[in-house]
Structure formats: structure tokens, C-alpha cells
C-alpha positions as CSV (number, residue, x, y, z in Angstrom):
1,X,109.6,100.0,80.1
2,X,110.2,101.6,83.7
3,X,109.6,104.9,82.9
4,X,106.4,104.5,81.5
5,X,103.7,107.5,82.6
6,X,99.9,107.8,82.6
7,X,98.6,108.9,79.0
8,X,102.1,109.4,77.7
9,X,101.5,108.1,73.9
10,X,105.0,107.9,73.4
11,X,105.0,105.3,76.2
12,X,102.2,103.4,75.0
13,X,103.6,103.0,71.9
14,X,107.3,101.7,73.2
15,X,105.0,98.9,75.3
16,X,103.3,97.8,72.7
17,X,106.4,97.7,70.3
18,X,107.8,95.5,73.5
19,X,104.5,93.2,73.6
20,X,104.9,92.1,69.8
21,X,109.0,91.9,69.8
22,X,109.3,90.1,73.2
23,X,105.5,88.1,73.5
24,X,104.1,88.3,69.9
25,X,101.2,90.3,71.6
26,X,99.1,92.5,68.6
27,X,97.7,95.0,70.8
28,X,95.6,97.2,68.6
29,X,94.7,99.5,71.1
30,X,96.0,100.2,75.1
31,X,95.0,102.3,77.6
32,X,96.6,103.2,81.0
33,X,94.1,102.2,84.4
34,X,96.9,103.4,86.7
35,X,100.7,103.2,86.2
36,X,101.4,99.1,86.7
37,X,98.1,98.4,85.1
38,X,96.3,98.5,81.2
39,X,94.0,97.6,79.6
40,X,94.5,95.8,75.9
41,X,92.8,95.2,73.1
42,X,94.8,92.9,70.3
43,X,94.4,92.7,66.6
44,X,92.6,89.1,67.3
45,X,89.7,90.4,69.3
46,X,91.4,89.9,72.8
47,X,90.6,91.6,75.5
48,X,93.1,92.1,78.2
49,X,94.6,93.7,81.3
50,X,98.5,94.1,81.2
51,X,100.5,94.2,84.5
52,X,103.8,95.1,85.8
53,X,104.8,93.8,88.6
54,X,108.4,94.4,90.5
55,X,108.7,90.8,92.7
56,X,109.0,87.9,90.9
57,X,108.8,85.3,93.4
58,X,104.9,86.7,93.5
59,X,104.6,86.4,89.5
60,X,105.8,82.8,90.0
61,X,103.6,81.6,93.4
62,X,100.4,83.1,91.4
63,X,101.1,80.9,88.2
64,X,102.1,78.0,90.2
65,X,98.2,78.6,92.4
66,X,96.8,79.2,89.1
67,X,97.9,76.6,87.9
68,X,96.8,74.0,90.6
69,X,93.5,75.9,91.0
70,X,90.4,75.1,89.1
71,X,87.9,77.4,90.7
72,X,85.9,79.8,88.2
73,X,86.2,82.6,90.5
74,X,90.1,83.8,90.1
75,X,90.6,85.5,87.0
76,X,94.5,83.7,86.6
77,X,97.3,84.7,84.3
78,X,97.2,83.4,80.8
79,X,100.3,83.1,78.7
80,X,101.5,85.2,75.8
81,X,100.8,84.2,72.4
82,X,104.4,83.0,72.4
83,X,103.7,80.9,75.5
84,X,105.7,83.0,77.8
85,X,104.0,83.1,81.0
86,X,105.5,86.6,81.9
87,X,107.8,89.0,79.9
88,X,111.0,90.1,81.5
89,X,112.4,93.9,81.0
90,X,114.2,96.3,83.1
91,X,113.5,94.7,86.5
92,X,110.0,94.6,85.8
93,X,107.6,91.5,84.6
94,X,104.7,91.6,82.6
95,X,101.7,89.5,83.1
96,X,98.2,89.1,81.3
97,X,94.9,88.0,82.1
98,X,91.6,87.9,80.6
99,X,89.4,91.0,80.8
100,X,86.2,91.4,83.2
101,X,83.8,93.4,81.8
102,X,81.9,93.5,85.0
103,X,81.1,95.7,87.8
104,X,82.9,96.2,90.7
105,X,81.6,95.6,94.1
106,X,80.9,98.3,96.4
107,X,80.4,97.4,100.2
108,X,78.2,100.6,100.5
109,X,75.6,98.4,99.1
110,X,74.2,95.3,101.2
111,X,74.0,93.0,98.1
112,X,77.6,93.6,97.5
113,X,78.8,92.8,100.9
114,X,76.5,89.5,100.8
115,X,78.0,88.6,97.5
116,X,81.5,89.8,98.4
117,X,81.6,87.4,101.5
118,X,80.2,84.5,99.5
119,X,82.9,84.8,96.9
120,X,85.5,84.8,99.2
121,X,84.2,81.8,101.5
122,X,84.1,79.9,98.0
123,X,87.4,80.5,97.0
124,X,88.9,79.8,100.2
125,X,86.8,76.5,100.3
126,X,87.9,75.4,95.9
127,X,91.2,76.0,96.2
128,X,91.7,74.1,99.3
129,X,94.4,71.0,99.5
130,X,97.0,73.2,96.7
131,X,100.2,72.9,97.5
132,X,103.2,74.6,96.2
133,X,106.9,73.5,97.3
134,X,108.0,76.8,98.1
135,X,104.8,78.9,99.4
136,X,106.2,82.3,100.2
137,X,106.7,83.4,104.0
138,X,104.7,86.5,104.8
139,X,105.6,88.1,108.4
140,X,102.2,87.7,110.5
141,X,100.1,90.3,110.4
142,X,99.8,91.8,114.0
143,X,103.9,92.1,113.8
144,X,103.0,94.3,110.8
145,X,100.7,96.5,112.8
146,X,103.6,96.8,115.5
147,X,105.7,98.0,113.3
148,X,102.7,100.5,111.5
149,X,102.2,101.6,114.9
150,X,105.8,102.9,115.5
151,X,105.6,104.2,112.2
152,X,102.2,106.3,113.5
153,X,104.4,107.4,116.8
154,X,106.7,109.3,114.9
155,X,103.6,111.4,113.6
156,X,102.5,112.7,117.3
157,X,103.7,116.6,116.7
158,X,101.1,116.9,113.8
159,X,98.3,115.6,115.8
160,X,99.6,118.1,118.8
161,X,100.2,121.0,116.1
162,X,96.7,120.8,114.8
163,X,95.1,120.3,118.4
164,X,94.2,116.5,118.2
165,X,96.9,115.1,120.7
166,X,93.9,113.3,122.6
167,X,92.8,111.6,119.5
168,X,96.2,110.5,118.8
169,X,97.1,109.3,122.6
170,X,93.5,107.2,122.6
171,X,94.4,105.5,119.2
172,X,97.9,104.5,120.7
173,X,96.1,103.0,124.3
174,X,93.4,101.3,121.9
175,X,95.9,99.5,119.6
176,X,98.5,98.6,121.8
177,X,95.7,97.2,124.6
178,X,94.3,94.9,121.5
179,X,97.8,94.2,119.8
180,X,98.8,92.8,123.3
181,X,95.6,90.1,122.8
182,X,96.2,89.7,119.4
183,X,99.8,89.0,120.2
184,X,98.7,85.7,123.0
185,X,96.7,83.8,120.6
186,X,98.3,81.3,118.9
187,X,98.4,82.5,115.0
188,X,101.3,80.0,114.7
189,X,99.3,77.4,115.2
190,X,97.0,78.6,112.8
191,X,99.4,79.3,109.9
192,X,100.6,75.6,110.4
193,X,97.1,73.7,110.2
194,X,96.9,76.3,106.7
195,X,100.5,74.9,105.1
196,X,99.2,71.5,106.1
197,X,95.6,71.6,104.4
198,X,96.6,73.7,101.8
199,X,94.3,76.7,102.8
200,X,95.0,80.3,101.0
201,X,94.3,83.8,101.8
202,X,93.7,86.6,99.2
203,X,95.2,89.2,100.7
204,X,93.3,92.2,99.7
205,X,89.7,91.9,99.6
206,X,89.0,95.2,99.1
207,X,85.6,95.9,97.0
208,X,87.3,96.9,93.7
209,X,89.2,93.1,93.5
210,X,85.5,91.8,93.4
211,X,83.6,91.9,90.0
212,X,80.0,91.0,89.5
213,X,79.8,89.8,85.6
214,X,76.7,88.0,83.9
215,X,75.5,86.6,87.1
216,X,78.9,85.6,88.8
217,X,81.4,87.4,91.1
218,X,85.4,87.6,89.9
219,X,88.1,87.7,91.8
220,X,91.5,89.9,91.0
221,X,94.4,90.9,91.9
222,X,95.9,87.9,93.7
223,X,99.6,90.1,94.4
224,X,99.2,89.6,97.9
225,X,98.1,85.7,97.7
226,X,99.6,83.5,100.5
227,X,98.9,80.1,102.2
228,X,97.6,81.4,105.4
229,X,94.1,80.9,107.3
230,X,91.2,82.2,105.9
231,X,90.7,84.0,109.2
232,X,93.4,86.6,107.7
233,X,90.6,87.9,104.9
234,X,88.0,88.0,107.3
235,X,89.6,90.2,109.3
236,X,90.2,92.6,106.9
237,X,86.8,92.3,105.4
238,X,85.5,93.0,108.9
239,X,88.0,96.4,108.8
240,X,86.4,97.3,105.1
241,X,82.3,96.4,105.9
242,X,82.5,98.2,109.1
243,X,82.8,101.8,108.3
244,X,79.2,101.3,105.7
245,X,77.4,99.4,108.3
246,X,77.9,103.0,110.8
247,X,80.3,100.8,113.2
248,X,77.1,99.0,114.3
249,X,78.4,95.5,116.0
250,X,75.3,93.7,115.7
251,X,74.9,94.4,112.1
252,X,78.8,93.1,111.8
253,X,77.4,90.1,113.5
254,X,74.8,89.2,111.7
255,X,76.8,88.3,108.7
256,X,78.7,85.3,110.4
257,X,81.7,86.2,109.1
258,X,83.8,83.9,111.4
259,X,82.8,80.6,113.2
260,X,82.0,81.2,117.1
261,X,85.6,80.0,117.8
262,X,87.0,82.8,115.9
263,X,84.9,85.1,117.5
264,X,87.1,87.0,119.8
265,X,90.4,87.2,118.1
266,X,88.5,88.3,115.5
267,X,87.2,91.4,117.0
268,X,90.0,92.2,119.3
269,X,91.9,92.5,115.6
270,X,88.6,94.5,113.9
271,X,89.7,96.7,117.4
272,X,93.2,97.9,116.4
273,X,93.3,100.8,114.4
274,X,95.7,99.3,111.6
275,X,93.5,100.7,108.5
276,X,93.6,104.0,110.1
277,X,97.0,104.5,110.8
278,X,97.7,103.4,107.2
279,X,95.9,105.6,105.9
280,X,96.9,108.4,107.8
281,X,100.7,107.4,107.1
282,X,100.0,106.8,103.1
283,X,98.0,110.3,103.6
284,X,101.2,112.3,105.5
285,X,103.6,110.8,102.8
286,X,101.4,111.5,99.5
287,X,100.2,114.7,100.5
288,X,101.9,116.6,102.8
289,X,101.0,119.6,104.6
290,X,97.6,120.1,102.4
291,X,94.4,120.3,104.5
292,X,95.8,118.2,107.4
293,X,93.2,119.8,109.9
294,X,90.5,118.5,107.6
295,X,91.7,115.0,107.5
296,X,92.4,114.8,111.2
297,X,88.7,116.3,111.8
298,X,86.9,113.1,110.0
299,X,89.4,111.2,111.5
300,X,88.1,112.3,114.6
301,X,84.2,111.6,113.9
302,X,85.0,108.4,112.5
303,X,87.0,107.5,116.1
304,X,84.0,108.2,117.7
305,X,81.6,105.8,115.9
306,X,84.5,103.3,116.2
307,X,85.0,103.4,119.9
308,X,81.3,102.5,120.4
309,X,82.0,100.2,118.9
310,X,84.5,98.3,120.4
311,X,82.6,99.0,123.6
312,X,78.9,97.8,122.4
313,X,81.3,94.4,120.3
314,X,82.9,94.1,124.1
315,X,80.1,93.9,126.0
316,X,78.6,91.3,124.0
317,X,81.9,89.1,124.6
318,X,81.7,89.0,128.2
């Protein structure tokens, strides 16, 4: 099943032969979301979404959390008809889990930010105290953005080729002034006090892994699920409201995303330019050479709303 495509029939019709032989799956129609993903309807009225996934210790952790968890909000794997939790083929496994037929969220809207933020503060706050024996180890995040931000070195002669070199050598001296902050408080600490209490962090709360059916919100996509602080989402879901709210601090702010104590390695992490410079790097790698001066251009614009800021967010730290 590795070589399946988007809308090839052929395909299609060698996964669902695979479903019935190897999970007793009926599927009695399947279509493609994108190539690890489908959607599935089975001969008994099920409706599902199908996933391949490549790792799995991940397949294994989320089944373990799923099944310690008892929170309505994660949608969780279910098991095949056969009672296989996953299906194994080709270096790939195959999960299931109950289709959503909701709406996704969509943190241009203020609702869906409100909603988005109150989902998330419940889940961490339900699935509190589980504890797996063998919790995978993620590397911490700001060690990440080091090593993103060598990666966004290397690309300096296509800033200088299309004429942005300053916008380039400011988003250098911005994230490694921050990562150097980042670095001195004391995460360790933090990731400790989470394998102790049993705290967990999504991973990727992007709007599309939120879904708002018959009056509740859903969460998805629980790939990059680990036992870390809470802190961890918030940062990125300061990184994803910030762009819709114009980069106006005080609006940030006012949603409380973080307790006080929080506060300021909080937004010396909403400060590094991680999001961009991956991005930029998944943009260079996917699509090379086609309308780079465009690109860099909006990059540009949006630098300037998000240097003020980080000046108006640092003014109102000291």
C-alpha cells in the first residue's frame, strides 16, 4: 500500500481489498483527503477516516493515551472489526477513527479562537494524571528552532539575490537574541513537573485539528502528542492567533493564554521567528525558484507588523 496516489482508482481499490483481507473492513466507498489520509464509508453504515502513518512508536503512545483518556474531546483510534488496533503493511500502519462531520475552526474568526483555546485548556486539564511507562522523548523545542535556524542560514544568497539581505540579517539578530532567553529558562524543570503530573501537549493546534460539531469542539490529529507542559501549545497557539489579530499585543493579551508566571517566556518564544523560517524552508524545498520575489515581498510586510510587535509586547514587560 506505499505507492498509493491521490484519485488513483486502481489504488483505492488495492486498499480497500487490503481493509477486508487484513481488518475485515467493508468499505463501500473511500475517498483520498490527502495522501496518508481517507475518508470511508463501510457496508454497515460507518463512517470513517483511514490513516497511514510511518512511526509506530507514535501509533502505539496514541492508543495507549487513548486508552487511559476519557475526555469527549479527542476523537481516538477505534479498532478494526477484527479487533486489530492498527493494520501492518509495507512499513506502513493503518489506523481508524470515527468520522467528524463538523466544521473546522478558523482563527480568522474571534469565536473560533475563543472556542479553540477553551478546547485545548480542557483537554490539557481531562487527561491530566495518565501515565504511560514509556512516554516518548521529544528534543525541546527551542533546540529545534536552533537547528531550523541553521537550516534558514544556508538560505542567505536567495534573500541577497532578490534584494532582501536586510530582512534576512534582522530575522537572524531577532531569533538568536530571543533563542538566547529562551535557552536560560529552565524548560527542564518544566518537562519534569509534566512526567510527574501526567500533563500532555497536543502538538499541533493548528485550526484545521479543531472541529466544531452539534455544539461541541473535536480534537484530531494527535501524531505529535507528547507528555510535556501545556505551555508548549500555548506557544504555538500564540504563533497561529497572532497573524489574524494584525500582531496587535494587547489583543494577544487579552485572551490570557498563559498564567502571569508564564508571561515572559512566553513571548520571548511568540518573538523567534520559528513559523517563518519553516515556512520559508518547506516553501524553498516544495517549490523552488517559482515567484520567490513574491514570497519574500509578504514576507517582508508581515516582518514589519511583527517587529511592532515585539517592541509594543516588550515595552509592556518592563
Amino acid at each position: 500500500m506505499s505507492d498509493l496516489k491521490k484519485g488513483d482508482e486502481m489504488s483505492i481499490n488495492r486498499l480497500s481489498s487490503f481493509l477486508q483481507k487484513k481488518g475485515m473492513l467493508q468499505p463501500r466507498h473511500m475517498t483520498s483527503v490527502n495522501k496518508h489520509v481517507f475518508y470511508v464509508e463501510t457496508n454497515h453504515r460507518e463512517r470513517l477516516i483511514l490513516k497511514r502513518h510511518h512511526n509506530h512508536s507514535r501509533v502505539e503512545q496514541q492508543w495507549n493515551f487513548f486508552e487511559q483518556q476519557s475526555s469527549y474531546i479527542p476523537v481516538p483510534f477505534q479498532r478494526f472489526p477484527n479487533q486489530k488496533p492498527f493494520l501492518y503493511d509495507n512499513g506502513m500502519y493503518w489506523t481508524i477513527s470515527p468520522y467528524i462531520p463538523g466544521q473546522k475552526l478558523n482563527y480568522m474568526a474571534e469565536r473560533d479562537r475563543v472556542e479553540a483555546l477553551k478546547s485545548i485548556q480542557t483537554f490539557h486539564n481531562e487527561t491530566e494524571g495518565i501515565k504511560l511507562r514509556y512516554p516518548l522523548k521529544k528534543e525541546i523545542f527551542y533546540i529545534r528552532w536552533y537547528k531550523r535556524l541553521q537550516n534558514f542560514r544556508n538560505t542567505e544568497s536567495i534573500f541577497k539575490e532578490y534584494g532582501f539581505l536586510g530582512l534576512y540579517k534582522d530575522m537572524v539578530q531577532t531569533a538568536e537574541k530571543h533563542l538566547q532567553y529562551v535557552s536560560a529558562y529552565n524548560w527542564f524543570e518544566l518537562e519534569r513537573a509534566a512526567r510527574k503530573s501526567g500533563t500532555w501537549s497536543h502538538g499541533d493546534v493548528a485550526s484545521h485539528n479543531f472541529i466544531r460539531y452539534s455544539g461541541r469542539i473535536y480534537l484530531i490529529d494527535f501524531d505529535l502528542l507528547s507528555c510535556a507542559p501545556p505551555l508548549y501549545d500555548y506557544i504555538q497557539l500564540g504563533q497561529r492567533f497572532l497573524p489574524y489579530l494584525n500582531w496587535n499585543a494587547e489583543r494577544l493579551l487579552s485572551y490570557k493564554i498563559v498564567q502571569n508566571k508564564y508571561l515572559k517566556p512566553w513571548l520571548h518564544a511568540l518573538f523567534i521567528p520559528s513559523d517563518v523560517m519553516r515556512e520559508w524552508l518547506y516553501y524553498i524545498h516544495s517549490s523552488p525558484g517559482r515567484l520567490m520575489y513574491g514570497y519574500l515581498a509578504r514576507m517582508k510586510e508581515d516582518w514589519v507588523k511583527r517587529q511592532s510587535f515585539v517592541k509594543n509586547a516588550q515595552n509592556m514587560l518592563n
